[in-house]
C-alpha positions in Angstrom: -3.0 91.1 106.9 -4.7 93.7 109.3 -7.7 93.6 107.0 -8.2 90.1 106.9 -11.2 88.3 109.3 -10.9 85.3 111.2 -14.2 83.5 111.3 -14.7 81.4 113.8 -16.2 78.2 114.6 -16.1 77.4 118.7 -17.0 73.7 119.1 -16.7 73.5 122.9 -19.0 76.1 124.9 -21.4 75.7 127.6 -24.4 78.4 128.6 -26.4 78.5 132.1 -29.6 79.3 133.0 -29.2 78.6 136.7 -33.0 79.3 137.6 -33.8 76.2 134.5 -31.2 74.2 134.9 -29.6 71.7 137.9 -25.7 72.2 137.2 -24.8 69.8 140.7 -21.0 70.7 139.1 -21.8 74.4 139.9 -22.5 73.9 143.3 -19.7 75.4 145.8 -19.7 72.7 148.0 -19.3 69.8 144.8 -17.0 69.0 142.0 -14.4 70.0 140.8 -12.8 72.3 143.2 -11.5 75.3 141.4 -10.6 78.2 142.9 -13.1 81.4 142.3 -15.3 78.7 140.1 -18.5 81.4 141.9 -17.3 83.9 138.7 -18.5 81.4 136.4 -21.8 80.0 138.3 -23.8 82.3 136.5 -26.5 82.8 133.5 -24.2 82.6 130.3 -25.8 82.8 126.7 -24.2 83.5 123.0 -24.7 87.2 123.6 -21.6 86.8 125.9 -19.4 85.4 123.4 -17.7 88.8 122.5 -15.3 88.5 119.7 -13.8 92.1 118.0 -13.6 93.5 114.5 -11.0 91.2 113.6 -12.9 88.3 114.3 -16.3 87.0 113.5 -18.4 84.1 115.1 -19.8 81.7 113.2 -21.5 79.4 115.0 -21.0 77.4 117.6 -21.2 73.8 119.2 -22.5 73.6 123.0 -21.8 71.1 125.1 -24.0 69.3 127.7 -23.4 71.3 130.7 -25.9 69.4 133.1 -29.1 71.3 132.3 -31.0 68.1 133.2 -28.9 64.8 133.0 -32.3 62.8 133.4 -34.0 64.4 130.8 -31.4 65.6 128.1 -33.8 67.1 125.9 -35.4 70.1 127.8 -31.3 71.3 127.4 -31.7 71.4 123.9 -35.3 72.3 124.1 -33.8 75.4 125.9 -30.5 76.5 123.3 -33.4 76.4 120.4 -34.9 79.2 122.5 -31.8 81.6 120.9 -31.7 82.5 117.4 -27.9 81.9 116.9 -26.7 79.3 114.5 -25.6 76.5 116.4 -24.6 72.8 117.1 -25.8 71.0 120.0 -23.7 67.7 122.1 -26.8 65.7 124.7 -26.2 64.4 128.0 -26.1 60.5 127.8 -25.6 57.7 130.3 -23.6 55.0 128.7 -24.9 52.6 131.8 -28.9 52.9 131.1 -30.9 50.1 130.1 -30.7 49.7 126.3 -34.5 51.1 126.2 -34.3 54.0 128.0 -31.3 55.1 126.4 -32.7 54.4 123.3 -35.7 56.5 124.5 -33.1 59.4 125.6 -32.0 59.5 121.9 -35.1 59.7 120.1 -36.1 62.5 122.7 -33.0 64.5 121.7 -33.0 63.8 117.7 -36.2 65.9 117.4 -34.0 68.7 117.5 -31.8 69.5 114.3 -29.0 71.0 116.1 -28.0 67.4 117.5 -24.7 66.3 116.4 -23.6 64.1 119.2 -23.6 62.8 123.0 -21.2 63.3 125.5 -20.8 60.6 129.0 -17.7 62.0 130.6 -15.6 59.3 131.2 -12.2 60.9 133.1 -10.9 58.3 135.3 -13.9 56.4 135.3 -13.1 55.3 132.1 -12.7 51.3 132.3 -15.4 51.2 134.7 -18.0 52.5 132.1 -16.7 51.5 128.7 -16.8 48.0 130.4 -20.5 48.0 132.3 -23.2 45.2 131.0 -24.9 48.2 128.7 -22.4 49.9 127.3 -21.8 48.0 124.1 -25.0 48.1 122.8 -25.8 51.6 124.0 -22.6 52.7 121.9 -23.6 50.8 118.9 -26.6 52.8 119.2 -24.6 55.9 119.1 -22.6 54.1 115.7 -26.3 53.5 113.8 -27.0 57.2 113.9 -23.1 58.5 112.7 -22.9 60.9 115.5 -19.8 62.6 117.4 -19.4 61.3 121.0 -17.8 64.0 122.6 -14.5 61.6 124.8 -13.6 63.1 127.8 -10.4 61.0 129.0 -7.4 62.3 131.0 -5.0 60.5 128.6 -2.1 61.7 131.2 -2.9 58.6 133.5 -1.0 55.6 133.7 -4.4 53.2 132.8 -4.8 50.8 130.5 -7.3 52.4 127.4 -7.4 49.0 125.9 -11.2 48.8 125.8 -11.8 52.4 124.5 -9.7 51.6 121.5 -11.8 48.0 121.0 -15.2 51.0 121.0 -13.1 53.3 118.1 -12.4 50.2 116.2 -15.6 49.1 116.1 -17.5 52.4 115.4 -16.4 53.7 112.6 -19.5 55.4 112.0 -18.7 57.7 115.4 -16.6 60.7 115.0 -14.8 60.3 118.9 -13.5 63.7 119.7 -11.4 63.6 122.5 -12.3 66.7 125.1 -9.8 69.5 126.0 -6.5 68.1 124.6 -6.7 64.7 126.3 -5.7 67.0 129.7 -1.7 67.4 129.1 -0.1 68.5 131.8 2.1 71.9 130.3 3.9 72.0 133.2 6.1 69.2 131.9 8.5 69.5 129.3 6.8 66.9 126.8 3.1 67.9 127.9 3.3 64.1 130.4 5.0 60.8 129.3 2.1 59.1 129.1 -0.4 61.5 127.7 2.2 61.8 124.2 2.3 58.1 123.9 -1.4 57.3 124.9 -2.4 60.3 122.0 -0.1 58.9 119.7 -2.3 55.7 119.8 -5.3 57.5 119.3 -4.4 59.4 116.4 -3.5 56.1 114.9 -7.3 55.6 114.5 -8.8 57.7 111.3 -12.4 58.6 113.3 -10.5 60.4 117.0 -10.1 63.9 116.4 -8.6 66.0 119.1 -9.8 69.9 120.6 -7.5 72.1 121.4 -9.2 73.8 124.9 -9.8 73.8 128.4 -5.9 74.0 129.8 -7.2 76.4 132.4 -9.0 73.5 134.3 -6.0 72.0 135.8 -3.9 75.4 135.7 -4.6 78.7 135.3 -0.7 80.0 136.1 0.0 78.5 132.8 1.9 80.9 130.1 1.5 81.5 126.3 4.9 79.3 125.4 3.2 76.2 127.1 0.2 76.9 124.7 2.7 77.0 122.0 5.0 73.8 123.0 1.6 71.8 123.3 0.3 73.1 119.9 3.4 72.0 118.3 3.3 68.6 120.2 -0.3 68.1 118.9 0.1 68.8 115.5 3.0 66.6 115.0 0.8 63.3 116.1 -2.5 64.0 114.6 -3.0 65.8 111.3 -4.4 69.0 111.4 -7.2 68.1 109.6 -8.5 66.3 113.0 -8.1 69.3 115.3 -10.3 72.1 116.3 -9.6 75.0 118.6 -12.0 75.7 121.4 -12.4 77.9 124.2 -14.4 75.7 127.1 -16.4 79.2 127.6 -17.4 80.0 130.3 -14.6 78.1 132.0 -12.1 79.7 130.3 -12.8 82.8 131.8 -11.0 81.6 134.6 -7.9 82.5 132.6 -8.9 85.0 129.3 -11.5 86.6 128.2 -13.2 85.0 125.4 -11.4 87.6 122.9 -8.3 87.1 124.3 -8.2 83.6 124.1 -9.2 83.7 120.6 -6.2 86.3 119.9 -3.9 83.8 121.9 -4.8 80.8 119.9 -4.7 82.9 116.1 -1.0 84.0 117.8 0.1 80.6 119.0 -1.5 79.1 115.1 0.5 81.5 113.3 3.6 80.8 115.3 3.1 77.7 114.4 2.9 78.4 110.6 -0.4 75.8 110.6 -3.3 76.1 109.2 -5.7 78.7 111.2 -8.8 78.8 109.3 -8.7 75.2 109.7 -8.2 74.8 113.2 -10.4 77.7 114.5 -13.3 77.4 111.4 -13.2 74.6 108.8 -12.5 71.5 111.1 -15.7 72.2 113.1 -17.6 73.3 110.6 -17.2 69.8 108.9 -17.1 67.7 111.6 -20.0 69.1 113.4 -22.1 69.5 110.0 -22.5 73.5 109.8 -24.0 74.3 106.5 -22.5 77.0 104.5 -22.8 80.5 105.1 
């Protein structure tokens, strides 16, 4: 067992070029509001994710980090600039005139590494999924059978009604919901309403779930909370439809990127589930990684 590799597939990072890019979010003064977030407002490339001997990267998916929300293209423009084998996930505004959205997407698809687009909904949820564009902006999304990256806090008491109308009618989108759907480990069933709203989601065949970003809303939190979530997770959606993910650079707030990685094989073989599928194969499908 000591001889045996993990490879690894990490379908949630983010990398800064602060002298190319805006990042408003990285700001001090905007944002979210997490302490010591100046030890992550810094350049951040693949030569930082740092795994050891045991492990080895495979590739990886970024995430639209704000590079330029107006222009999502010079972000991937920018990621081709490293020789790394990678994914890539475009800013989009679900609320833009049909045209220029449009005109966003074709921008982006000249670059092969597009799988998806991510608008972060959070709260804002029912106020974007129900402006006068958004329907036929996400149909757009449908047409070309990419991932749009969900960013909900499932933990709220709102109504998500209208998101699962957009999940039933896509079934060309693979919907990935961000970081867990934000559970809240400090409560002995993860929040109420976070198991019963991600119960409901599972129920649709095309929502897949990543494991990732805990340490946005807590870094005090502990490896048994990792562990009780896990197990929550995996007995509401398969484990065909999660993916592990480290949220990197943000996660640096808690681990180091090899630690996490060594936490998340530890809590998976706890677990007794499947950890090449969580941490490699999931991804690699669902983000379309050839073989390698």
């Amino acid at each position: 067992m000591t001889n045996h590799i993990f490879k690894v597939i990490d379908p949630h990072v983010h990398f800064f070029d602060l002298e190319k890019g805006r990042y408003a979010w990285l700001q001090p003064n905007n944002e979210p509001n997490w302490e010591n977030k100046d030890l992550i407002a810094k350049n951040f490339g693949p030569q930082d994710l740092v795994l050891n001997n045991q492990m080895f990267l495979s590739g990886y998916v970024h995430i639209e980090a704000g590079f330029n929300n107006e222009q999502a293209d010079t972000e991937l423009a920018w990621l081709n600039t490293f020789e790394h084998r990678h994914k890539a996930i475009a800013c989009c505004d679900l609320t833009q005139t049909h045209e220029d959205f449009k005109s966003n997407v074709i921008a982006c698809e000249q670059f092969q590494s597009l799988q998806g687009f991510r608008h972060i909904l959070d709260e804002d949820v029912n106020v974007i999924l129900g402006h006068m564009n958004t329907q036929t902006n996400i149909a757009e999304i449908n047409s070309g059978h990419y991932v749009f990256e969900c960013q909900i806090n499932a933990n709220l008491e709102v109504s998500f009604d209208l998101l699962h109308h957009y999940i039933r009618q896509t079934p060309n989108i693979k919907w990935v919901i961000n970081h867990a759907g934000k559970p809240d480990l400090s409560a002995d069933d993860n929040g109420t309403f976070w198991q019963n709203n991600m119960r409901k989601f599972a129920e649709h065949k095309n929502v897949y779930v990543k494991f990732s970003g805990f340490e946005m809303s807590c870094t005090s939190y502990h490896y048994r909370d990792l562990v009780k979530c896990m197990a929550i997770l995996t007995s509401i959606f398969p484990q065909e439809r999660i993916m592990c993910a480290s949220n990197f650079p943000v996660i640096l707030l808690k681990h180091s990127y090899v630690e996490y990685w060594q936490t998340i094989i530890r809590v998976c073989n706890e677990l007794n589930v499947d950890t090449d599928m969580l941490i490699y194969a999931n991804a690699k499908k669902i983000y379309g990684f050839s073989d390698n």
